[in-house]
N, CA, C and O atoms as a Tripos MOL2 file, in Angstrom:
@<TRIPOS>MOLECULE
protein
  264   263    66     0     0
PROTEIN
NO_CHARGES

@<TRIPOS>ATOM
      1 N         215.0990  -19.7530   76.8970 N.3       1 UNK1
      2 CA        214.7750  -19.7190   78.3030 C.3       1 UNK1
      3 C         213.3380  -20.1850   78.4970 C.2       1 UNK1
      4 O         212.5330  -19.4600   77.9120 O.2       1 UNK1
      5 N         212.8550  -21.1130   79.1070 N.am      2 UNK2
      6 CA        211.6150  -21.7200   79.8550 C.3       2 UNK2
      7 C         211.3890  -20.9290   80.9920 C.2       2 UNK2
      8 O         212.1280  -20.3400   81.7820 O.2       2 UNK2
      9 N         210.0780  -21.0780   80.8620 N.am      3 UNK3
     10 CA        209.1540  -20.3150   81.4920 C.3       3 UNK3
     11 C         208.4640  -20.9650   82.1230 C.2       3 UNK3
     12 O         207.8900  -21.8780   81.5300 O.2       3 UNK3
     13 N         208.1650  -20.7510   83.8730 N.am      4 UNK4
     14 CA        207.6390  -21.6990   84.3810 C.3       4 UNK4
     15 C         206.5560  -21.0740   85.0750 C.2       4 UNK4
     16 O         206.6770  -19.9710   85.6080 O.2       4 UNK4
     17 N         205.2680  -21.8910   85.0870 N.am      5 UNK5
     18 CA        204.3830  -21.4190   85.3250 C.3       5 UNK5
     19 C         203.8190  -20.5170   86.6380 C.2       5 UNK5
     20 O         202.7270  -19.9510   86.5820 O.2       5 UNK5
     21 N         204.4960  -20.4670   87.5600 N.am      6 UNK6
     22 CA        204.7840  -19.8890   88.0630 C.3       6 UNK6
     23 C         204.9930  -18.1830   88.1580 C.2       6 UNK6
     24 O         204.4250  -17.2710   88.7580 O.2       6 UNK6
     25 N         206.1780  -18.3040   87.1800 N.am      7 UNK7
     26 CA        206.6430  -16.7310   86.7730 C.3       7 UNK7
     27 C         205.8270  -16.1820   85.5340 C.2       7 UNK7
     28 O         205.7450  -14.9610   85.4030 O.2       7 UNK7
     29 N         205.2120  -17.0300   84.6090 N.am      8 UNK8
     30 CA        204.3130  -16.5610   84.1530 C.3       8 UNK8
     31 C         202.7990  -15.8100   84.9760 C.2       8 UNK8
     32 O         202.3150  -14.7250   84.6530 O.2       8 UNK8
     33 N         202.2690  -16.7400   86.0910 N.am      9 UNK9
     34 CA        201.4500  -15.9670   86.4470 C.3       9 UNK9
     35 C         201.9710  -14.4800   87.5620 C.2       9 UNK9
     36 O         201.1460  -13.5980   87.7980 O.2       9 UNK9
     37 N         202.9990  -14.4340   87.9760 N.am     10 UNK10
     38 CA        203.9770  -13.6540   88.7250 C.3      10 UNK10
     39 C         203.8460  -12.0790   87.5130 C.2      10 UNK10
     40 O         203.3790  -10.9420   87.5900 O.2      10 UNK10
     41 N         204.5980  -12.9420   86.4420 N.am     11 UNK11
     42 CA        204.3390  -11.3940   85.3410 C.3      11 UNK11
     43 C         202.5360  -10.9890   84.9760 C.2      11 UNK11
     44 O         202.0020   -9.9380   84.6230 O.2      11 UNK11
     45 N         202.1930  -11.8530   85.1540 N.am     12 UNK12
     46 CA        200.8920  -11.9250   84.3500 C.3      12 UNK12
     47 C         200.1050  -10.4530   85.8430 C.2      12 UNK12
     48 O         199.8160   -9.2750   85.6330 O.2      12 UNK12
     49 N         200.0280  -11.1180   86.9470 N.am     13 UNK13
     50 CA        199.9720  -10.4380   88.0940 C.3      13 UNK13
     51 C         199.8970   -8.7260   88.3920 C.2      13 UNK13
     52 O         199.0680   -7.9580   88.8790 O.2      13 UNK13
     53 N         201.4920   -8.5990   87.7050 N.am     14 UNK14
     54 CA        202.0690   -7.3180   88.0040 C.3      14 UNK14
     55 C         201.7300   -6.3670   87.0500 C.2      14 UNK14
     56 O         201.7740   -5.1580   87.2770 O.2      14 UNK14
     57 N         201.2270   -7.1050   85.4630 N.am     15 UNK15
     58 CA        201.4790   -6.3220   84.2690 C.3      15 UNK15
     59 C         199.9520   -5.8140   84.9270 C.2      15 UNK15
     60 O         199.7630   -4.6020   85.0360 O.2      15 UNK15
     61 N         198.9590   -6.7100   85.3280 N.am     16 UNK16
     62 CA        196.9190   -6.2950   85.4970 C.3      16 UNK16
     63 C         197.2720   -5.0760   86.8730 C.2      16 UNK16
     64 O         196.6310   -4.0330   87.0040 O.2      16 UNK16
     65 N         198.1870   -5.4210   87.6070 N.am     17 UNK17
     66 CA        197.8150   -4.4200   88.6810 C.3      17 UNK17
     67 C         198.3050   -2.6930   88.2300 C.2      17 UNK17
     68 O         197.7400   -1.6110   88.3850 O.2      17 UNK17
     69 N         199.5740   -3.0830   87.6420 N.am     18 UNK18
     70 CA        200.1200   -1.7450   86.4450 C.3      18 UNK18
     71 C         198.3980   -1.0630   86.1800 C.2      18 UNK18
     72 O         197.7860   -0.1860   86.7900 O.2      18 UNK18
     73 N         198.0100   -1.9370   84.9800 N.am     19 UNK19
     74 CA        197.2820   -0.9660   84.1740 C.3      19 UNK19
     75 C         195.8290   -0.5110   85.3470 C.2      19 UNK19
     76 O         195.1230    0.4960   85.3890 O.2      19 UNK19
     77 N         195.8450   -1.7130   86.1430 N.am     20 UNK20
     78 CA        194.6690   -0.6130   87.4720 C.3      20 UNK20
     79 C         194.9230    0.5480   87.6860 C.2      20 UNK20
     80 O         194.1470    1.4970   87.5650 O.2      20 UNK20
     81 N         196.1090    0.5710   88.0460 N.am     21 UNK21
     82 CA        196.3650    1.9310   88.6830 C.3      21 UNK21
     83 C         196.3940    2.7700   87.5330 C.2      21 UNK21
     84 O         195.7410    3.7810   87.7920 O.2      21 UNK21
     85 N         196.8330    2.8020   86.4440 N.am     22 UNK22
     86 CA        196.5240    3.7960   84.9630 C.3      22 UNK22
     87 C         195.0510    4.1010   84.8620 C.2      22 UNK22
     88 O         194.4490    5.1330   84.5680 O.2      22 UNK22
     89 N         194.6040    2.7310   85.2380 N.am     23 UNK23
     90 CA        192.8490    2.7810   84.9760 C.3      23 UNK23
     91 C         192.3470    4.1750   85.6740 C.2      23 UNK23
     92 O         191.7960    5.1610   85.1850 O.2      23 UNK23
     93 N         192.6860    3.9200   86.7870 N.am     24 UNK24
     94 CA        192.2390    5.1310   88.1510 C.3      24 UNK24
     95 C         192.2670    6.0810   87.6160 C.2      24 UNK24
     96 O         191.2900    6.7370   87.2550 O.2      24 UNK24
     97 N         194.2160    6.5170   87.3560 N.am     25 UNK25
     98 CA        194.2860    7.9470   86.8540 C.3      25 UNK25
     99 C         193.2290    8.3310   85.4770 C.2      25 UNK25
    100 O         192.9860    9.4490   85.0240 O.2      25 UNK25
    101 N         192.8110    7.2430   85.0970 N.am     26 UNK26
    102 CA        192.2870    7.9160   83.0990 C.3      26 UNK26
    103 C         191.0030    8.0430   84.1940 C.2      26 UNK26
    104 O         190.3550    8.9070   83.6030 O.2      26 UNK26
    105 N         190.4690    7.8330   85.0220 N.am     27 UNK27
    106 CA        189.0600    7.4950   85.4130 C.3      27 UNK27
    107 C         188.7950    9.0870   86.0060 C.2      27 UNK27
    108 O         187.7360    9.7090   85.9260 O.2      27 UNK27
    109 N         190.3820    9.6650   86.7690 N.am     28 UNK28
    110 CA        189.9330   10.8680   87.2400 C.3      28 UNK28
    111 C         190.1550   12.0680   86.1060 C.2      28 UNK28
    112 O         189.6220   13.1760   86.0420 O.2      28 UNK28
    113 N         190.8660   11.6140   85.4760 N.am     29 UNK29
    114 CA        191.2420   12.7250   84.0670 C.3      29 UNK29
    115 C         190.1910   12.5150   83.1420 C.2      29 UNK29
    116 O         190.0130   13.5680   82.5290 O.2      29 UNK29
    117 N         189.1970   11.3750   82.6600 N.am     30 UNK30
    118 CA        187.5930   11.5720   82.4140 C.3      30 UNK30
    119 C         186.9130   12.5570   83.3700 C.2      30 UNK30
    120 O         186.2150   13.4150   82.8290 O.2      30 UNK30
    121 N         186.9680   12.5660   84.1730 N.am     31 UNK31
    122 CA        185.9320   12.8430   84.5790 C.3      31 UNK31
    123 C         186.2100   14.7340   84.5860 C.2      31 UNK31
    124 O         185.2640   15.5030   84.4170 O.2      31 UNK31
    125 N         187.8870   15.3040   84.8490 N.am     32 UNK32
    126 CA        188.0080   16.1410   85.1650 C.3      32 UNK32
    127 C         187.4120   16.7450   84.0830 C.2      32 UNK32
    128 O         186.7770   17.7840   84.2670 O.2      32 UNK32
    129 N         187.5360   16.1410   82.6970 N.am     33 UNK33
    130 CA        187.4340   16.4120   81.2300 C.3      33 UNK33
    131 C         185.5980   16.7260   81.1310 C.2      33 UNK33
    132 O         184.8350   17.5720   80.6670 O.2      33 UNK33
    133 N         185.5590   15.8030   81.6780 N.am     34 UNK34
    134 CA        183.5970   16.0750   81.7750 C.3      34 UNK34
    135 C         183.2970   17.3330   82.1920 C.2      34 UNK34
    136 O         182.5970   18.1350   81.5740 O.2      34 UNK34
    137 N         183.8980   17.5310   83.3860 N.am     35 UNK35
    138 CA        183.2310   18.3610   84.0540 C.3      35 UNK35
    139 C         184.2060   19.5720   83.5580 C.2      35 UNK35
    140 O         184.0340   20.6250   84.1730 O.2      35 UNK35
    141 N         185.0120   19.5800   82.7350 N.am     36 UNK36
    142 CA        185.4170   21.2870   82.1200 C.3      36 UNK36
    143 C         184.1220   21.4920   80.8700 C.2      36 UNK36
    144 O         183.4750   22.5050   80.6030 O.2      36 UNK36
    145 N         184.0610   20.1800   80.2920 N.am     37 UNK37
    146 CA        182.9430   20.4470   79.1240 C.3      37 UNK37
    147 C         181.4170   20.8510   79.5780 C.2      37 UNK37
    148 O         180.7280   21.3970   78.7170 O.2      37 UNK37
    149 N         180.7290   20.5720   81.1320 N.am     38 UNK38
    150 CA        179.9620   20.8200   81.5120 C.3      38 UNK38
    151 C         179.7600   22.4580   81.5280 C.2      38 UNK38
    152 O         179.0670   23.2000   80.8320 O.2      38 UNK38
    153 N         180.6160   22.6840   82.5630 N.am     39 UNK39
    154 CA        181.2300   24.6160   82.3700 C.3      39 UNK39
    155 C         181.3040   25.0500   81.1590 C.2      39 UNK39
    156 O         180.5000   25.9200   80.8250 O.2      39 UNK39
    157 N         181.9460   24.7270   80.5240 N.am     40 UNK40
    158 CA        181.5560   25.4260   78.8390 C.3      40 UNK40
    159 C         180.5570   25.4260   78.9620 C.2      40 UNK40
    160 O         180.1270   26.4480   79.4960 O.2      40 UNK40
    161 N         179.4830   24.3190   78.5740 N.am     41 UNK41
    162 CA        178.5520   24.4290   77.9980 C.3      41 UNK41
    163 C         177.4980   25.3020   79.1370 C.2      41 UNK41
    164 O         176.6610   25.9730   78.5330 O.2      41 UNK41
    165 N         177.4570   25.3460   79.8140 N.am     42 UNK42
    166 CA        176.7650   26.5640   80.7670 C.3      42 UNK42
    167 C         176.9100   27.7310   80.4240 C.2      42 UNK42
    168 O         176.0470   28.4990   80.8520 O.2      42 UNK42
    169 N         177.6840   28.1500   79.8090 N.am     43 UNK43
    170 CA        178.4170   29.6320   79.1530 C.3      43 UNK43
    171 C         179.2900   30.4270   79.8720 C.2      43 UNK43
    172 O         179.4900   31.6250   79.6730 O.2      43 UNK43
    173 N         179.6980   29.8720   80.5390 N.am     44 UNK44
    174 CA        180.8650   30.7460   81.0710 C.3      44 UNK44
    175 C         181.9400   29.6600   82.5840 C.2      44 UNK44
    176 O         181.6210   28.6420   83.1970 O.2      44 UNK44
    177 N         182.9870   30.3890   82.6440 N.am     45 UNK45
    178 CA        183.8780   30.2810   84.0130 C.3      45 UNK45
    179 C         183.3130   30.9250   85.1390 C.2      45 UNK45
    180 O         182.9290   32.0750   84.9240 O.2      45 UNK45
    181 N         183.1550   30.4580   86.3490 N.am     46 UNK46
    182 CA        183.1920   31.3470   87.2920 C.3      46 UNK46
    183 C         184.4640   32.2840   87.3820 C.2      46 UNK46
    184 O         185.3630   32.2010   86.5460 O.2      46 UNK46
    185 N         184.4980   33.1810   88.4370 N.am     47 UNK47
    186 CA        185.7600   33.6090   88.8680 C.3      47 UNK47
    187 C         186.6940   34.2170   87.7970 C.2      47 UNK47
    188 O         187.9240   34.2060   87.7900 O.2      47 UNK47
    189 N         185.5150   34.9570   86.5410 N.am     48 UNK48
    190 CA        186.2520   35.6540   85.6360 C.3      48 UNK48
    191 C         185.4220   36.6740   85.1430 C.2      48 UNK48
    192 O         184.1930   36.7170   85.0800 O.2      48 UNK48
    193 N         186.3830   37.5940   84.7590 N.am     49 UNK49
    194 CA        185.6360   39.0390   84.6480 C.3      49 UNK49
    195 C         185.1040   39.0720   83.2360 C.2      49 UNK49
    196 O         185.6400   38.4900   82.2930 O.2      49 UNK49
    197 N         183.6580   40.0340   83.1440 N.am     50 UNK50
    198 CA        183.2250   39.7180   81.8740 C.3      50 UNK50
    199 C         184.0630   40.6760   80.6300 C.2      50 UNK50
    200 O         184.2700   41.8570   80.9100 O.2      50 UNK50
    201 N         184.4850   40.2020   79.4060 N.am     51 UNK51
    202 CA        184.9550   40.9280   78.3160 C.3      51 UNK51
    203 C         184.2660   42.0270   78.0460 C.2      51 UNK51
    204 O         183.6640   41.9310   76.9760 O.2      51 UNK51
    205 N         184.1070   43.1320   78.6530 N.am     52 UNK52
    206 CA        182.9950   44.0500   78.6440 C.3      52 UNK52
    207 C         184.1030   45.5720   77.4240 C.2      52 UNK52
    208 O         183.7660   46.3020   76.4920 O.2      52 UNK52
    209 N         185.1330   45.3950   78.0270 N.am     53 UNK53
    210 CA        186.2620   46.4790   77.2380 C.3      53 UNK53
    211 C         186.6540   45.9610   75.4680 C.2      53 UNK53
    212 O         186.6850   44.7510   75.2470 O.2      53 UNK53
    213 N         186.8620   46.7010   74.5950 N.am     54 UNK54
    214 CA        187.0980   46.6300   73.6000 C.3      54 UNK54
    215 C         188.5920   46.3490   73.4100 C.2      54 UNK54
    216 O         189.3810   47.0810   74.0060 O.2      54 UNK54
    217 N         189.1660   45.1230   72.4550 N.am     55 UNK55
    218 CA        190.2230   44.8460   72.2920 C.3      55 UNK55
    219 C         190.7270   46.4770   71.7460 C.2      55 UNK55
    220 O         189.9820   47.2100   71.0950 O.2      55 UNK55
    221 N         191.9960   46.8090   72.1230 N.am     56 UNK56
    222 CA        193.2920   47.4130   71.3960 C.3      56 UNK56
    223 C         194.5360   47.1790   70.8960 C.2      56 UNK56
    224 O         195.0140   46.1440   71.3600 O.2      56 UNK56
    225 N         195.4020   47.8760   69.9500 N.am     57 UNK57
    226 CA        196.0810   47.2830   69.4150 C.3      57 UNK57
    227 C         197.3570   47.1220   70.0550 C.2      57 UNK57
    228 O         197.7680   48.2810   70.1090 O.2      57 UNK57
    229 N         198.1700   46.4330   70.5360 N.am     58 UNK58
    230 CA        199.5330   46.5830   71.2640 C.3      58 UNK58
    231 C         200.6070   47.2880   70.9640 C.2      58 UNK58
    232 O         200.4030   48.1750   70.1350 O.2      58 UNK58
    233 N         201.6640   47.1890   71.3580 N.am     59 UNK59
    234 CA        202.7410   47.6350   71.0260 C.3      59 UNK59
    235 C         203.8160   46.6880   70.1710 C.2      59 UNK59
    236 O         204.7760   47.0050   69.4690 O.2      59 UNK59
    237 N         203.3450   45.6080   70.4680 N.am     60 UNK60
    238 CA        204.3700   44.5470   69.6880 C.3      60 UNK60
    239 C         203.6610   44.0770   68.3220 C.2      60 UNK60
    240 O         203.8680   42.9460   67.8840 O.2      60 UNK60
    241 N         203.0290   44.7600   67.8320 N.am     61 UNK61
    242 CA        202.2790   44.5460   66.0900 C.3      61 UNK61
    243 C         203.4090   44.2440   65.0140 C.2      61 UNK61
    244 O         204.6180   44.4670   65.0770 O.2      61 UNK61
    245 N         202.7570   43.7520   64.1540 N.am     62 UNK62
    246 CA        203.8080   43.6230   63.2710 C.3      62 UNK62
    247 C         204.2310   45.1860   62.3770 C.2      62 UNK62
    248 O         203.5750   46.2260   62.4270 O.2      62 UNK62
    249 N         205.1980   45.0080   61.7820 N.am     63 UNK63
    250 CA        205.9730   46.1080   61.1280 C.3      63 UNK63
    251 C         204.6290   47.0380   60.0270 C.2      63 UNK63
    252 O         203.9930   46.3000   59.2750 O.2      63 UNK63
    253 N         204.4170   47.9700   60.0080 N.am     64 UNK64
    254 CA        203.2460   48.7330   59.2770 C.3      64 UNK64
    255 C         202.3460   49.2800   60.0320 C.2      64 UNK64
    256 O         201.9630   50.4450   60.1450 O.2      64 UNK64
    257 N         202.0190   48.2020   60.5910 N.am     65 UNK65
    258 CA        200.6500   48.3390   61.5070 C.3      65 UNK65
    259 C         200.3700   49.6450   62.4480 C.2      65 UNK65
    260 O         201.4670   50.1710   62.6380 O.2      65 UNK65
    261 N         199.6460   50.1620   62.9150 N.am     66 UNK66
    262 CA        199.4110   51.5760   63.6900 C.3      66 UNK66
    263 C         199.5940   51.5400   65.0070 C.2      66 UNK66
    264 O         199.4400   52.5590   65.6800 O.2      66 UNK66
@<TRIPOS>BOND
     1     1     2 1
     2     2     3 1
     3     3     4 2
     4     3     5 am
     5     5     6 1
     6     6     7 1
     7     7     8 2
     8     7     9 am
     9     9    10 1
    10    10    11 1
    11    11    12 2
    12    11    13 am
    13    13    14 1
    14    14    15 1
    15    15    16 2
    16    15    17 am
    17    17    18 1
    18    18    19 1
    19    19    20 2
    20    19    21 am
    21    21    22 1
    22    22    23 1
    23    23    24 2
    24    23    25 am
    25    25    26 1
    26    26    27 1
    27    27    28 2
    28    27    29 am
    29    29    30 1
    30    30    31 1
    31    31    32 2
    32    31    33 am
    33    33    34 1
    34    34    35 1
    35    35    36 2
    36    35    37 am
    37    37    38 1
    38    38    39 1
    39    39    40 2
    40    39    41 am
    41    41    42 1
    42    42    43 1
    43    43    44 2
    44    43    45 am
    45    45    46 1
    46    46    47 1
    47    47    48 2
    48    47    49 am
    49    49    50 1
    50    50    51 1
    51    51    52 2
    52    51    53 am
    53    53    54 1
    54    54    55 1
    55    55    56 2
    56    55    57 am
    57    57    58 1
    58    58    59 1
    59    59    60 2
    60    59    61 am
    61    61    62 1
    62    62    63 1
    63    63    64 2
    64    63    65 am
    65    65    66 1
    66    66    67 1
    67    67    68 2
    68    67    69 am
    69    69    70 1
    70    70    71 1
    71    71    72 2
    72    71    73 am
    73    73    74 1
    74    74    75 1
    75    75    76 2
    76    75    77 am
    77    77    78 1
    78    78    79 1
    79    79    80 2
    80    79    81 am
    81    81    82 1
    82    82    83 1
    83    83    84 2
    84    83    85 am
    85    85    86 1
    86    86    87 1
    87    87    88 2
    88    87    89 am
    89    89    90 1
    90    90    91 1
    91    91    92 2
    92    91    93 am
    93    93    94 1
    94    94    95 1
    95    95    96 2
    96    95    97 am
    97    97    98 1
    98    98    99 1
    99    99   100 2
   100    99   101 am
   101   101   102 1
   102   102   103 1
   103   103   104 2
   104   103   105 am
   105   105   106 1
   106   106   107 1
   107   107   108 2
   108   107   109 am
   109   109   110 1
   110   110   111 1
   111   111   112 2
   112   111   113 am
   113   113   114 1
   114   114   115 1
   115   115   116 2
   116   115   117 am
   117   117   118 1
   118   118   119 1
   119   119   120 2
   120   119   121 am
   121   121   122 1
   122   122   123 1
   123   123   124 2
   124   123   125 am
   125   125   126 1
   126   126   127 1
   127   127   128 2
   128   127   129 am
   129   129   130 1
   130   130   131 1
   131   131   132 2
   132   131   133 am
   133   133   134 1
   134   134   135 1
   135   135   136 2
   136   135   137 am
   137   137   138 1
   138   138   139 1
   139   139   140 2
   140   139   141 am
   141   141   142 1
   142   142   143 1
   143   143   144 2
   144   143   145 am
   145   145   146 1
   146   146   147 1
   147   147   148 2
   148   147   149 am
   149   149   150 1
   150   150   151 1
   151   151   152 2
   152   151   153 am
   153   153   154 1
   154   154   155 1
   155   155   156 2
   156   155   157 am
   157   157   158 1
   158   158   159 1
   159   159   160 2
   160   159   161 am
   161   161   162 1
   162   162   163 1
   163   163   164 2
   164   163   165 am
   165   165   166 1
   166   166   167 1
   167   167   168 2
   168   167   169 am
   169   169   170 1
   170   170   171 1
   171   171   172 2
   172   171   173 am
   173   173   174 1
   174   174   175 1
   175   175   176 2
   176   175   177 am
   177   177   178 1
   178   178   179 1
   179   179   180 2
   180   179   181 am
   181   181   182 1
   182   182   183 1
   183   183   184 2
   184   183   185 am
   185   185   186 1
   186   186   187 1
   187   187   188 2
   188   187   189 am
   189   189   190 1
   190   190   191 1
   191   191   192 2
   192   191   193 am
   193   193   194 1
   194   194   195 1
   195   195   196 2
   196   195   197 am
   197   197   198 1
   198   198   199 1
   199   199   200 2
   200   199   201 am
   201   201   202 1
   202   202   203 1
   203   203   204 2
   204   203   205 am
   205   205   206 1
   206   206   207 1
   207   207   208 2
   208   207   209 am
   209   209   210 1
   210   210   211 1
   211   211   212 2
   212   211   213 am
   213   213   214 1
   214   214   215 1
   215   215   216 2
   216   215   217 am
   217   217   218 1
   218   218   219 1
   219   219   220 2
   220   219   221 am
   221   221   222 1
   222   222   223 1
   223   223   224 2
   224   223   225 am
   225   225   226 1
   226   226   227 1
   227   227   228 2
   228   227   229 am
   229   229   230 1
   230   230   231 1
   231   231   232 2
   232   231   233 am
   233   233   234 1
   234   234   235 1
   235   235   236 2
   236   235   237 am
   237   237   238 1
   238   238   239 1
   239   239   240 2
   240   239   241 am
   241   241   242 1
   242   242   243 1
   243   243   244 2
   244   243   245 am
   245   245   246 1
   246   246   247 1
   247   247   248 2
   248   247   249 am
   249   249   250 1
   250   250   251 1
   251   251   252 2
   252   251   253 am
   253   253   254 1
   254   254   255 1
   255   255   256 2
   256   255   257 am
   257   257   258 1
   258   258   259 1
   259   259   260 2
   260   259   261 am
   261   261   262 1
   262   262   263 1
   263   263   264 2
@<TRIPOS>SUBSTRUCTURE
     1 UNK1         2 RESIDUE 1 A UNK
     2 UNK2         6 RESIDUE 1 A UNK
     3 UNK3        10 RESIDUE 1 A UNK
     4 UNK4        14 RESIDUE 1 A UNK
     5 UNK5        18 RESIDUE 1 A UNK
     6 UNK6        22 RESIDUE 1 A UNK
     7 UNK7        26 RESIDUE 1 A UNK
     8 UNK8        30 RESIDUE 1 A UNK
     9 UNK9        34 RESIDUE 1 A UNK
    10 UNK10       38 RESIDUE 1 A UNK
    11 UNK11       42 RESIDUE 1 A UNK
    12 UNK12       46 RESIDUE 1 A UNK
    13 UNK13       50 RESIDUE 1 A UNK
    14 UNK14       54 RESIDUE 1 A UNK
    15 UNK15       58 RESIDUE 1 A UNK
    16 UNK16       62 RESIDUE 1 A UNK
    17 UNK17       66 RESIDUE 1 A UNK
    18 UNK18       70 RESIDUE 1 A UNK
    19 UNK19       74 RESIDUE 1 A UNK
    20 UNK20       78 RESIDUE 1 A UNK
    21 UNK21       82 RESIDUE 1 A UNK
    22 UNK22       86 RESIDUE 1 A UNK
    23 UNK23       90 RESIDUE 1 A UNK
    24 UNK24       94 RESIDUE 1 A UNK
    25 UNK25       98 RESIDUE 1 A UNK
    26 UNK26      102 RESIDUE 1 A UNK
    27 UNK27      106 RESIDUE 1 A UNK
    28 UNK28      110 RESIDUE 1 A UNK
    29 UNK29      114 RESIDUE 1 A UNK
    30 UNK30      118 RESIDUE 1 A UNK
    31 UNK31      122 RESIDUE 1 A UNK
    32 UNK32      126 RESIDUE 1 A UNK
    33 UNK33      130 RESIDUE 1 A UNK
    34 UNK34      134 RESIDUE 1 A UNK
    35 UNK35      138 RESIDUE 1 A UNK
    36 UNK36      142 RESIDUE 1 A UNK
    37 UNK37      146 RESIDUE 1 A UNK
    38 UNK38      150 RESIDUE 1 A UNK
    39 UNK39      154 RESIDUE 1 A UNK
    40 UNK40      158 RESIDUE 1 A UNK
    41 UNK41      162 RESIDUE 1 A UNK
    42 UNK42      166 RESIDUE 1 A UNK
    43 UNK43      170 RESIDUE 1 A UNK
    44 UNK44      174 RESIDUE 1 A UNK
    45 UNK45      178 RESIDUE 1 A UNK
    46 UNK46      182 RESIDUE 1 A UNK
    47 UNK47      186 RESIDUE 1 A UNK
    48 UNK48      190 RESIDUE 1 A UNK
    49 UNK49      194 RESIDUE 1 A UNK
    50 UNK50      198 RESIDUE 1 A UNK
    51 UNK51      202 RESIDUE 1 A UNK
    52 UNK52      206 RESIDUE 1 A UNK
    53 UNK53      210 RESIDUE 1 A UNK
    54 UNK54      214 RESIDUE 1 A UNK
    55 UNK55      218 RESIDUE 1 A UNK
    56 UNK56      222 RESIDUE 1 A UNK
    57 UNK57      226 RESIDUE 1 A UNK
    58 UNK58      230 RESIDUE 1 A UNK
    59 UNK59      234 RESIDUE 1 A UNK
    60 UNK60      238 RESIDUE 1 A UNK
    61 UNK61      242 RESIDUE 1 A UNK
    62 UNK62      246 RESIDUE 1 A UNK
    63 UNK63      250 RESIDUE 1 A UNK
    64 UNK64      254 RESIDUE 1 A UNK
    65 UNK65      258 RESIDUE 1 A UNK
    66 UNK66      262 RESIDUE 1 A UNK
């Protein structure tokens, strides 16, 4: 099958506008990614209570356990 220049630039077209729009999404999922690593590194989440209570042991432990 021949390919006419035409439909080559037709595919050529559709495949660049595809990966724009991928571009966008990776552009906002960078950035969301930035800005969770920013918050880490500040030391903490807002809008969360501090670990101030001592872990205990559950009820679903493995077999032995107290």
């Amino acid at each position: 099958m021949k390919f006419t220049i035409a439909q080559i630039r037709t595919a050529i077209r559709e495949t660049l506008a595809e990966a724009a729009k991928e571009g966008q999404v990776q552009k906002t999922y960078k950035k969301s990614f930035k800005k969770g690593v920013a918050t880490a590194a500040k030391g903490g989440n807002k809008n969360t209570p501090p670990y101030t209570k001592a872990p205990k042991v559950g009820k679903s432990g493995p077999v032995g356990m107290p």
